[in-house]
C-alpha positions as CSV (number, residue, x, y, z in Angstrom):
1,X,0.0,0.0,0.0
2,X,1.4,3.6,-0.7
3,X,2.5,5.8,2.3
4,X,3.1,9.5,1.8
5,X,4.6,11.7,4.7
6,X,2.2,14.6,4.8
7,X,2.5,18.3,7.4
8,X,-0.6,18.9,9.7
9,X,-2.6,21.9,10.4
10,X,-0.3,22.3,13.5
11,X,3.1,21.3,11.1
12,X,4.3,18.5,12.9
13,X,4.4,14.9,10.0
14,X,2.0,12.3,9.5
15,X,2.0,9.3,7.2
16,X,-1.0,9.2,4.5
17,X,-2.2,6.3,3.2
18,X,-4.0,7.3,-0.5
19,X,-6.2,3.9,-0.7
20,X,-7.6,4.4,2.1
21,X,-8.2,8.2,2.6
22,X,-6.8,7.6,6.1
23,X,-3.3,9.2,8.4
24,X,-1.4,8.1,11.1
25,X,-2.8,11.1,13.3
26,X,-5.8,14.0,12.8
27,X,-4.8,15.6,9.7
28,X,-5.7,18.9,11.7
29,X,-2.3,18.2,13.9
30,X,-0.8,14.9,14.9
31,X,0.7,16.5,18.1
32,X,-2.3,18.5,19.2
33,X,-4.3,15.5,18.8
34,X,-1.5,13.0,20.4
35,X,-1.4,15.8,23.9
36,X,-5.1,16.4,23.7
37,X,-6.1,13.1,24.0
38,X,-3.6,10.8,25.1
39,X,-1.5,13.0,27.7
40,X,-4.1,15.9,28.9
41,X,-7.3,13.3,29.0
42,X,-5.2,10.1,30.0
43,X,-1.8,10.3,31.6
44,X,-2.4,13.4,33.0
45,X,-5.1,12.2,34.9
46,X,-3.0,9.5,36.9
47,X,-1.5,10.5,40.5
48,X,0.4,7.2,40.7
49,X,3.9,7.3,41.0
50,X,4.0,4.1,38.9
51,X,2.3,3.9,35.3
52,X,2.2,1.2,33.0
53,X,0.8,2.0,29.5
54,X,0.1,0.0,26.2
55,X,-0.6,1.5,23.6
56,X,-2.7,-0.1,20.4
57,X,-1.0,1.3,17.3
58,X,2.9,2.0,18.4
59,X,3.3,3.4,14.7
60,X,5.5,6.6,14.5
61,X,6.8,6.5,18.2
62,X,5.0,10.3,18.6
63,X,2.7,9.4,21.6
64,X,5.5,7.1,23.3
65,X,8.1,10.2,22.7
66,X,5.3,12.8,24.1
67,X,5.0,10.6,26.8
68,X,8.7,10.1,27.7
69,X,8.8,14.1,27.2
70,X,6.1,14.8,29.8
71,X,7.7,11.8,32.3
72,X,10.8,13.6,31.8
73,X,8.9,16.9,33.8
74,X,7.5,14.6,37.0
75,X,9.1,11.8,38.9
76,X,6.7,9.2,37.8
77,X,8.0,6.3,36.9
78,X,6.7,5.2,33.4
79,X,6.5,1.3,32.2
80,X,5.5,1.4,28.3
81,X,4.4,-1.5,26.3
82,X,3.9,-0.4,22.6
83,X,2.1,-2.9,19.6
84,X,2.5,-2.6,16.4
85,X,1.6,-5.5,14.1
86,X,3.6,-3.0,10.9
87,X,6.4,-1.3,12.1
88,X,7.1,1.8,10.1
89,X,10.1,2.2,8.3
90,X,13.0,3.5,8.6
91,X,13.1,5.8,6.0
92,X,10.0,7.2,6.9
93,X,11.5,7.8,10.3
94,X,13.9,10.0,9.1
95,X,11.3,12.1,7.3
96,X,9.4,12.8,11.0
97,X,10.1,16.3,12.7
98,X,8.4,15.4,15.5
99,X,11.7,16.1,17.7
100,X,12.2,19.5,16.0
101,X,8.4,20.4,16.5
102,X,8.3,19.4,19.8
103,X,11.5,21.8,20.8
104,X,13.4,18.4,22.2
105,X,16.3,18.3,20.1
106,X,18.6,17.1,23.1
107,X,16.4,14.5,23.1
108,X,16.8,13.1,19.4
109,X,19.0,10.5,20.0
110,X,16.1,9.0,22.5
111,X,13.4,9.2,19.7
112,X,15.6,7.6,17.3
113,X,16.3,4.9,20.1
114,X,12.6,3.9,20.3
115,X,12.4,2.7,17.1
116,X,15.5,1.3,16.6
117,X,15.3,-1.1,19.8
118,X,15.1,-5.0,19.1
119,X,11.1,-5.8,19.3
120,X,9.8,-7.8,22.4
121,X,12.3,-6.7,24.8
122,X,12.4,-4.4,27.2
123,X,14.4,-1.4,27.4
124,X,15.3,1.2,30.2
125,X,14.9,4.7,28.1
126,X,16.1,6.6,30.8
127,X,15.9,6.5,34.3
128,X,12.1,6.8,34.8
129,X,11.2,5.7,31.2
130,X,11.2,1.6,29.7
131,X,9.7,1.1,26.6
132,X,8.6,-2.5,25.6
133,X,7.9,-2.8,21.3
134,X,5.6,-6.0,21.0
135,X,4.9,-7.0,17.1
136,X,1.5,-8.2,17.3
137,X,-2.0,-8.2,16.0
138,X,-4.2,-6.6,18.3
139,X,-6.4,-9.8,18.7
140,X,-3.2,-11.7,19.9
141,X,-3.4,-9.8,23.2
142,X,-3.8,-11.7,26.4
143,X,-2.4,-9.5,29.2
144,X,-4.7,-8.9,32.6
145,X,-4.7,-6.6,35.1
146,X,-1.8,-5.2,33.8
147,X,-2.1,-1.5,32.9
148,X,-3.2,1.7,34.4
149,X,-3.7,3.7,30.8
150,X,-4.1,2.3,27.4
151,X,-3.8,4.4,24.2
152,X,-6.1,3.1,21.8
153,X,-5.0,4.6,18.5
154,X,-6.1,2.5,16.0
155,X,-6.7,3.3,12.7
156,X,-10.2,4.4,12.4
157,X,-13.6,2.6,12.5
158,X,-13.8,3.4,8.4
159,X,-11.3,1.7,7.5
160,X,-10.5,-1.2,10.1
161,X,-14.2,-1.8,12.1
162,X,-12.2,-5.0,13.3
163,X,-9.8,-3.5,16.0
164,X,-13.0,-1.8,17.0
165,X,-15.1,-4.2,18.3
166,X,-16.4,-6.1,21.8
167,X,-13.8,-9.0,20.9
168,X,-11.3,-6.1,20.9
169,X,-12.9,-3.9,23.7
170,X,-12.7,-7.1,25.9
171,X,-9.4,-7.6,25.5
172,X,-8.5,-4.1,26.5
173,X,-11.0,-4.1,29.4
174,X,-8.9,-7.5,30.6
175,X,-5.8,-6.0,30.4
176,X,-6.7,-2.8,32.6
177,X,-6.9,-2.8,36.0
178,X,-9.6,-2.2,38.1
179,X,-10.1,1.8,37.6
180,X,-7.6,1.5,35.2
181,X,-8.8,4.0,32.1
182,X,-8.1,3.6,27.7
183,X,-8.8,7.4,26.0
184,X,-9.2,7.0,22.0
185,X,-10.3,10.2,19.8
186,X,-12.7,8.3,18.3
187,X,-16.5,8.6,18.8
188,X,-18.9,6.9,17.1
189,X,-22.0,5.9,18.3
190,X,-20.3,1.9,17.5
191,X,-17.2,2.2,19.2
192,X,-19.2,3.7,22.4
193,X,-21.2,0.8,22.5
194,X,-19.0,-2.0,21.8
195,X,-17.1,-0.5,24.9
196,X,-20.0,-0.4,26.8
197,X,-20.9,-3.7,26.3
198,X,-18.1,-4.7,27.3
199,X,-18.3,-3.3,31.1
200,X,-16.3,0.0,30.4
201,X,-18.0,3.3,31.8
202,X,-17.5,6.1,29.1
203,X,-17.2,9.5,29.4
204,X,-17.6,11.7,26.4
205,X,-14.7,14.3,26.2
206,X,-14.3,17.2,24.1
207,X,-12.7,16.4,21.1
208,X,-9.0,17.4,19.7
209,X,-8.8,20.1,17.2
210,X,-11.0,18.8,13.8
211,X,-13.3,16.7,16.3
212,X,-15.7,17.6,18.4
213,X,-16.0,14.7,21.0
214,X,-13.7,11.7,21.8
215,X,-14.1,8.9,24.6
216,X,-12.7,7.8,28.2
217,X,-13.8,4.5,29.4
218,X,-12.9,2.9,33.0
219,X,-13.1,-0.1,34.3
């Protein structure tokens, strides 16, 4: 399929794919959206010291590098488990400015080093920061009570309704535990109720830039 590396409304990169109509990230910014929903309406809202995080759709490292970025600010200590059944590559790495846009050039070697760590292993980032890369379809999940956060970023219900389902959903609500939260910017009226369905209470949230509402459900 062919992948384009494209600039956002708030200039920070995304990658386009033109058969499907569909980015990485909100085509209206990739790091308003990444803050807005996955650090303001999700990490931000744990007091632990301690937070473990997966995240569904590892793809171009941007929310793991927010993440390690606003870890880097507190003294929480952060245990990141990434998946990613299609790893970008390499070359469209290089084409990110995500370090540049975010202001953290002393910091590009550490973006660089999340994707080019070995996959299924985990690696100590920096002192309060280990990042975990798992290559694996979504359905192939099986952790429990594992996680305080996840980051469900998909691709959207449009174009993939199967990561978006109560198989899915249940998985998710497995691996979190109890008051344990997942943000996504999606939705939709589905999504809501698969998560429902599930056992997940949602919240409706306003929306990143381009959207108007997303979603919070805890377990």
């Amino acid at each position: 399929m062919k992948r384009e590396i494209r600039i956002t409304s708030d200039g920070s990169t995304t990658i386009h794919l033109p058969e499907w109509n569909e980015q990485y990230h909100s085509k209206h910014g990739a790091i308003q959206e990444a803050k807005h929903v996955f650090i303001k309406n999700g990490f931000s809202t744990i007091s632990s010291d301690k937070i473990s995080i997966l995240e569904i759709g590892f793809g171009t490292g941007l929310n793991a590098f927010i993440t390690f970025l606003e870890a880097k600010k507190s003294t929480k200590n952060i245990d990141y488990v990434g998946v990613e059944a299609y790893p970008v590559e390499d070359l469209e790495i290089q084409q990110l400015n995500y370090v540049s846009e975010l202001n953290a050039q002393e910091f590009q070697a550490i973006f660089e080093e999340m994707h080019a760590i070995s996959w299924e292993e985990k690696f100590q980032i920096s002192t309060n920061f280990s990042l975990t890369k798992r290559k694996q379809f979504f359905n192939e999940i099986t952790d429990e009570n594992t996680f305080d956060i996840i980051f469900f970023d998909a691709f959207g219900v449009r174009v993939q309704p199967e990561l978006w389902t109560e198989i899915i959903f249940s998985k998710m609500y497995k691996a979190l535990k109890n008051d344990g939260i997942l943000v996504t910017y999606a939705a939709a009226g589905s999504v809501r109720r698969a998560m429902q369905s599930v056992g997940f209470t949602i919240e409706k949230l306003q929306g990143p830039p381009g959207k108007r509402e997303m979603l919070r459900g805890v377990k």
